[in-house]
N, C-alpha and C positions, 0 to 999 in steps of 0.2 A: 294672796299676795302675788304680784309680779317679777317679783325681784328673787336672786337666789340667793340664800344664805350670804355666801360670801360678798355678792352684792352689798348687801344691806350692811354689811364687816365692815367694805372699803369706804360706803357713803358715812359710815358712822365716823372711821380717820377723817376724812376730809372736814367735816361740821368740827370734829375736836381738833384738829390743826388751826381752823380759821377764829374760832374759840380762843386759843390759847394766845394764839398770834396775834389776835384783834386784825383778822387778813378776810379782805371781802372774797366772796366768791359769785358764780352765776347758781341761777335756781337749777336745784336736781334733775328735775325733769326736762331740762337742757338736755342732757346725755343718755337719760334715761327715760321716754317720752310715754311710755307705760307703767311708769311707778303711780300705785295708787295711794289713799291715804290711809288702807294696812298698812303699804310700804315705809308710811312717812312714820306711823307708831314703832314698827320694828326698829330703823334708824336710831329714834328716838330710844327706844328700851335697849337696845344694846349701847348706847352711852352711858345711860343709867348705871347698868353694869358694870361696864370698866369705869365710871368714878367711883363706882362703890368698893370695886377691887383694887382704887387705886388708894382708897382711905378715906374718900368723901362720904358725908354723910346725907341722908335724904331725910330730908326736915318736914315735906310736904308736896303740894300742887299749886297748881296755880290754873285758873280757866282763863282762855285768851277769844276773843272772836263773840261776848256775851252780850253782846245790845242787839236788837234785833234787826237793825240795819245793815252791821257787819256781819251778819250772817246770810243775809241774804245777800248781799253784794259780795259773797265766796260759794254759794251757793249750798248754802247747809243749812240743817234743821236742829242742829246742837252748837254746843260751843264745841273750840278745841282746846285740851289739856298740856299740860307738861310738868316737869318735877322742877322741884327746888330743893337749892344743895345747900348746905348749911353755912358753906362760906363762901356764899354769895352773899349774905345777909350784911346789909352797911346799919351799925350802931347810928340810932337815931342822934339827927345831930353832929355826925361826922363826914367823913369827905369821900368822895366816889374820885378814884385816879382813870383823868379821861386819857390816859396814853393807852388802860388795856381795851376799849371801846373803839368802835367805828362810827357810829352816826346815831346816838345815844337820842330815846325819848324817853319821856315820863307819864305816867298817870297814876291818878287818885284813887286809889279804891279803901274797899271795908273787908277787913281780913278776919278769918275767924279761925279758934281755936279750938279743937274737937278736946271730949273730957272724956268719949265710949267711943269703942271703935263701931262704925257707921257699914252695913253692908247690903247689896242687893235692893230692891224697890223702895225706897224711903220718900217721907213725905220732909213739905219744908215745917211742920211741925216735929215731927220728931230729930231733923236735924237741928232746930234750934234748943231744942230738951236737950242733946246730946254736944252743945257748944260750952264751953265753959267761959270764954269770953269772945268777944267782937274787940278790933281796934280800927285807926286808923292806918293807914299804907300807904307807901309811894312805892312802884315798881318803875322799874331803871331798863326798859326793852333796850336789844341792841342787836337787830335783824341783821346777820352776816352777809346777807346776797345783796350785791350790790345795787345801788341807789332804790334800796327797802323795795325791790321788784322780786315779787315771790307767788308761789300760786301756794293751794295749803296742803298740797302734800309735802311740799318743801317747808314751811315753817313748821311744821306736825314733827318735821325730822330737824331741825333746829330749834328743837324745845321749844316752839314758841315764843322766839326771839327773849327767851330770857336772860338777864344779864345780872343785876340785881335787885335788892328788894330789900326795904327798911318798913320797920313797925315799929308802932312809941307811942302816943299820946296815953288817954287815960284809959285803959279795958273795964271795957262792962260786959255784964250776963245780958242775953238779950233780952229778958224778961222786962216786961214793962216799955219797951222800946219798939216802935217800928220802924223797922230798917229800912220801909220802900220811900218813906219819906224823909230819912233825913238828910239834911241838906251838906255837899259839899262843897269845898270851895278849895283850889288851886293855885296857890302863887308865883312866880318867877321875880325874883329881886323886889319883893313888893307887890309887882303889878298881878292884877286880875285876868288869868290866864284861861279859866274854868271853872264851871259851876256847875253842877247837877244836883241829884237825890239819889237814894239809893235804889231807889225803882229802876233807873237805868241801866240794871244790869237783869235783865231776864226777868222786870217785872218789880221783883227780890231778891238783892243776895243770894237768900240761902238756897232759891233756884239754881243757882251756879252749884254749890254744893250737892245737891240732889243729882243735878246731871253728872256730875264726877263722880259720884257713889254710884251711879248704875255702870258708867264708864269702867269704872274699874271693875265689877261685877262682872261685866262681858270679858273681861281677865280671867276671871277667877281669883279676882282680891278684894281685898277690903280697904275701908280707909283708915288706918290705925289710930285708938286715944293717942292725944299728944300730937296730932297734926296741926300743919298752920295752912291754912287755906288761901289763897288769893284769888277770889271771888271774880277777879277780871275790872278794868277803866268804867269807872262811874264816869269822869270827865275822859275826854277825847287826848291821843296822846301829842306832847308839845317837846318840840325839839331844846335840849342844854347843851350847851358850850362852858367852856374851860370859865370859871369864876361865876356860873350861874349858882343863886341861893334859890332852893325848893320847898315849898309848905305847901301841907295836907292839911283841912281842917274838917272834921267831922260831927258835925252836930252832935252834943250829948258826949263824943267820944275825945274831944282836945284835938292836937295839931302833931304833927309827923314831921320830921325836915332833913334836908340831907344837902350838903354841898358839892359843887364839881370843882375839879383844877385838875 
């Protein structure tokens, strides 16, 4: 890393200030023009920290940067991770308040539920042995630096623009199912916003999961039974405003939906 301890203390205040405030800022490396993307993980793990110390809970992961497009136009060879807190989580079907939000998107993915805790070089067969169910998902990005201008040690150290995250329709085991094909579809107020497969996330799915279990391995962690995984944007992400209605529809898996005001 580049950055010194305390460093990484004060960027970690700053993201949970702008966080809390729904207050934009400029990208880290503004100030800091040698922060690498160690730097942006440390930021990021000493949040982690003080929400856990402050009573939050950590429900899981989430992969960000998984189509192979967005990683080569960041200039990476993986995707990038981040945590999910347990109340961030919007009840399927309920309402996302856009006062704590700055410039809110969404996308569709396929979220999975681990049943054994997962460690070290895994294949995507054995993570799918080791899933207890697959759902449908809408994640709720909501990148703090201002007009979504960031490089990725700065979203690395803002969780990965995470904001919230709803899951619902129907869970299945993925047994019998292939995930690279099934089809999604995204709506805004009705209208046809996005479509993909599941293939569009690193192939498979459970590709996304695989690279976060060795992710975490370079920690020296694991990724615990009872995790909820967010796989990363099957469809592309599309900007909500205050009275917009959101559906997720997953092949095989039912429909997800969340509303803004």
């Amino acid at each position: 890393m580049a950055l010194s301890a305390s460093v990484i203390a004060d960027l970690a205040g700053i993201i949970d200030d702008a966080q809390h405030n729904a207050a934009e800022i400029v990208k880290l490396t503004d100030a800091h023009p040698d922060m690498d993307v160690a730097d942006g993980y440390a930021v990021q793990a000493e949040l982690c920290r003080k929400w856990q110390a402050d009573g939050r809970r950590l429900t899981g992961y989430k992969g960000g940067l998984t189509s192979k497009a967005k990683m080569v136009q960041m200039g990476l060879d993986t995707p990038v991770f981040g945590v999910l807190m347990g109340d961030t989580c919007v009840p399927d079907g309920d309402v996302v308040d856009m006062t704590q939000l700055i410039h809110p998107k969404v996308e569709a993915e396929i979220a999975f539920v681990t049943s054994r805790e997962l460690s070290g070089d895994v294949s995507i067969d054995e993570v799918l042995a080791a899933t207890e169910f697959v759902l449908p998902a809408i994640e709720v990005i909501d990148s703090r630096f201002k007009d979504f201008k960031f490089d990725v040690q700065s979203v690395i150290a803002d969780n990965t623009s995470a904001a919230r995250y709803v899951v619902g329709g129907s869970p299945r085991r993925p047994a019998g199912l292939d995930l690279r094909l099934l089809g999604v579809v995204m709506e805004r107020n009705g209208e046809l916003v996005g479509t993909a497969a599941g293939a569009a996330v690193m192939g498979h799915p459970a590709a996304s999961v695989v690279a976060l279990v060795k992710w975490l391995a370079g920690a020296g962690q694991a990724l615990p039974a009872g995790s909820l995984v967010m796989t990363g944007g099957v469809t592309e992400a599309v900007a909500v405003h205050a009275g917009d209605h959101v559906t997720a529809r997953v092949q095989n898996l039912g429909t997800v939906g969340v509303r803004f005001a």
